[in-house]
C-alpha positions in Angstrom: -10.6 -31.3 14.5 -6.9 -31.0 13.6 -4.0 -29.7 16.1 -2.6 -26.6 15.4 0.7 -27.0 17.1 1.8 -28.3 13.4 1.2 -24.8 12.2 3.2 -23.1 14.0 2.9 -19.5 16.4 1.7 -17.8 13.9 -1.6 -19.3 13.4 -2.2 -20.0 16.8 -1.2 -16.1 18.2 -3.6 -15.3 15.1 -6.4 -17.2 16.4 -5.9 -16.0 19.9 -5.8 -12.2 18.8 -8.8 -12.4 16.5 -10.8 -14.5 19.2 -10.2 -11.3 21.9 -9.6 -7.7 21.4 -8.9 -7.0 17.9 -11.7 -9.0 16.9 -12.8 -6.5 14.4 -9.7 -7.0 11.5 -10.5 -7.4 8.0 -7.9 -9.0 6.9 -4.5 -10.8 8.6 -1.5 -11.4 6.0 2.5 -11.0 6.2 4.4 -8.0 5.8 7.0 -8.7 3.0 10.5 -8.1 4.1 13.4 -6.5 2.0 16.0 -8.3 4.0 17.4 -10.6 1.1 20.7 -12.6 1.3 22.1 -11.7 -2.0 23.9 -14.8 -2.2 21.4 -17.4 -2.1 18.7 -14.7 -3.1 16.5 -15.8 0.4 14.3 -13.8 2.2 15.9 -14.3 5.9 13.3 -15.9 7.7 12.6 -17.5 11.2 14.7 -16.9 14.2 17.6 -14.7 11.6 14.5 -12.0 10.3 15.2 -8.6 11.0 12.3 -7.8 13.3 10.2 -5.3 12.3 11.1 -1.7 13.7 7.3 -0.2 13.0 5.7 3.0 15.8 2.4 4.4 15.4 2.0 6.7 12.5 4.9 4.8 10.6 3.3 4.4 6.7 4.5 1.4 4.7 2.6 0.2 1.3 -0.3 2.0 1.4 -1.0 1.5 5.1 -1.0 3.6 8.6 0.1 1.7 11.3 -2.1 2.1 13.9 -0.9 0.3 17.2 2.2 -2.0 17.8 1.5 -4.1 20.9 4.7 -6.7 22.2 2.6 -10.1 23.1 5.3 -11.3 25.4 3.5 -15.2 26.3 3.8 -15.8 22.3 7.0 -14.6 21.5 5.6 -11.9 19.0 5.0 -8.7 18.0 1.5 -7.3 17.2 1.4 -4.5 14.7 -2.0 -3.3 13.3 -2.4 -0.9 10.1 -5.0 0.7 8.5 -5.3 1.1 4.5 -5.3 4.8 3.7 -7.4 4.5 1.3 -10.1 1.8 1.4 -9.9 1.3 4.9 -9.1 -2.3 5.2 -7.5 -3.2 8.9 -4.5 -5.7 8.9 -3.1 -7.3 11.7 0.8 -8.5 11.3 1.9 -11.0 13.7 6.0 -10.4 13.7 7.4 -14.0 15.3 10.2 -16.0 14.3 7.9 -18.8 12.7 9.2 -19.8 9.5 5.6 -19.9 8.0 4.0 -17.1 5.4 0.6 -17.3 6.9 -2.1 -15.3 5.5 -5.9 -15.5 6.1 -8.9 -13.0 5.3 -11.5 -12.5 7.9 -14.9 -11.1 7.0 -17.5 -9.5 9.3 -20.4 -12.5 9.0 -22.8 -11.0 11.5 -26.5 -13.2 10.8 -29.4 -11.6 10.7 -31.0 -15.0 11.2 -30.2 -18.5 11.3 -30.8 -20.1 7.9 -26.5 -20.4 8.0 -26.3 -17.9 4.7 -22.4 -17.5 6.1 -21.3 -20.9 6.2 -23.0 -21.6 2.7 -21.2 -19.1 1.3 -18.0 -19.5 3.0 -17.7 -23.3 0.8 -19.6 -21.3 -2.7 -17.1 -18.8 -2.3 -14.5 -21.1 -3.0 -15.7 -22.7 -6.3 -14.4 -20.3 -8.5 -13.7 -16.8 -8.7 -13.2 -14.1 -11.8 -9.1 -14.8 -11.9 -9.5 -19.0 -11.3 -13.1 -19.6 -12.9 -12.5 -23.5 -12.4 -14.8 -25.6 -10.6 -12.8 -26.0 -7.2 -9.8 -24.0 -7.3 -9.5 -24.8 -3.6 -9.4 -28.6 -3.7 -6.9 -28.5 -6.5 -4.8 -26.2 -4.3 -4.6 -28.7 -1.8 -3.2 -31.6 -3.7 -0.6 -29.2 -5.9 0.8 -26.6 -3.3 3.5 -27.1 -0.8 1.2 -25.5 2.4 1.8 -26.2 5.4 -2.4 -25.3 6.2 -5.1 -24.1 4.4 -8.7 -23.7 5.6 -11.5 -22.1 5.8 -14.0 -21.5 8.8 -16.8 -19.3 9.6 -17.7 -18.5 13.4 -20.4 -16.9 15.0 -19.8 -13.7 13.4 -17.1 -13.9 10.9 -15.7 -16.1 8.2 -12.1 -16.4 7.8 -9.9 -18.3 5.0 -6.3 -18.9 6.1 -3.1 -20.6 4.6 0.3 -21.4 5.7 3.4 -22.1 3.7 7.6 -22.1 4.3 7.9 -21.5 0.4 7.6 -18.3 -1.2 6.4 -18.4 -4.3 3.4 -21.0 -3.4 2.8 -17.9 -0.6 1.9 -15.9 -3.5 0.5 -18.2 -5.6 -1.8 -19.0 -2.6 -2.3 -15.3 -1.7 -3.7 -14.8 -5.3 -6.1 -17.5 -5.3 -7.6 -16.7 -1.8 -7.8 -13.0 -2.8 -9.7 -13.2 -5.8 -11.5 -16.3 -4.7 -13.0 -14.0 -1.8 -13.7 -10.9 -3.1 -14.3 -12.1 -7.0 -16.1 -15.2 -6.7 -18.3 -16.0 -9.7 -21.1 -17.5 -7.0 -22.8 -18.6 -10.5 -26.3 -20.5 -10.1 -26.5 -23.8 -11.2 -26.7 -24.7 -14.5 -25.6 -21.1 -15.6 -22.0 -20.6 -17.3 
C-alpha cells in the first residue's frame, strides 16, 4: 500500500473523518473560492486562502450547511452541507493544503459476500455516458498532473478520490469521476 503523507492533510483528515463519525457522507469535494488575485488571475491557495467563514444555516450553491466542527489535531476545519434539493451530504475539509482533493463515497452495504461492490467499483470505471472509452481512468493517470487518484471500496462503502495542485486538471478530473460514477455505461461484453 502507498503512504499518504505524499498527499497531503487533506486526504488523510478525509480518511480519518469518513472512517469515524460522519461516516454516512455521500460525497467529499472542495468548495471553490472567489478569492482570486487579479494580477496573476490565481485562486489564493494554501497557507494565503481566506478561510472559510461558514455557521449553521449559511446556504452557498445549492447547499445548507449543516454543522462546522474546528478539528484542532489536523489543522482544519470541518464543514458539512446538505443539497436542498437531492439530498446529497458533502463534507469540506477547509486546511491550508495546497491540494484540490475530491472523492465520492457511496453507501456499499452487502447483502452477501459474492464482492458485487468491489466488482463494480473497477466496471464503474470503464466508461461512462460523457467518456464512453474503454478506460477513461487509466488514461487519466498517465495524462493528468494529479497528485492521487484512486479508488477503493471498504466494508460498506466505495469511494473514488483524486488530488491535484492545478486547477483546471481539478475540473477535468472532477468531470470524469462524476460522470464515470453516476453514468457509467456498465455495458456487457460484447455489446456496443
Amino acid at each position: 500500500m502507498l503512504s499518504l503523507r505524499r498527499f497531503g492533510t487533506s486526504l488523510r483528515s478525509y480518511q480519518n473523518v469518513v472512517a469515524g463519525r460522519w461516516s454516512n457522507s455521500v460525497a467529499v469535494a472542495g468548495i471553490r473560492r472567489a478569492s482570486t488575485n487579479t494580477e496573476t488571475n490565481t485562486t489564493k491557495r494554501g497557507v494565503d486562502r481566506e478561510p472559510l467563514t461558514l455557521k449553521a444555516g449559511d446556504t452557498l450553491h445549492g447547499y445548507v450547511v449543516t454543522e462546522v466542527r474546528p478539528v484542532p489535531e489536523r489543522n482544519l476545519t470541518a464543514v458539512r452541507l446538505e443539497h436542498v434539493k437531492t439530498g446529497a451530504q458533502h463534507l469540506h475539509l477547509d486546511c491550508a493544503d495546497t491540494n484540490n482533493v475530491f472523492s465520492v463515497t457511496f453507501k456499499t452495504v452487502p447483502k452477501d459476500s459474492t464482492g458485487v461492490a468491489h466488482i463494480l467499483e473497477h466496471t464503474t470505471l470503464c466508461g461512462s455516458q460523457k467518456y464512453p472509452v474503454r478506460d477513461p481512468f487509466f488514461n487519466m493517470l498517465r495524462r493528468s498532473l494529479n497528485t492521487y487518484m484512486n479508488a477503493w471500496t471498504g466494508a460498506d462503502q466505495t469511494t473514488y478520490p483524486f488530488a491535484t495542485q492545478n486547477e483546471k486538471d481539478y475540473a477535468n478530473l472532477m468531470s470524469v469521476y462524476l460522470d464515470a460514477t453516476f453514468f457509467p455505461t456498465l455495458d456487457k461484453i460484447g455489446e456496443p
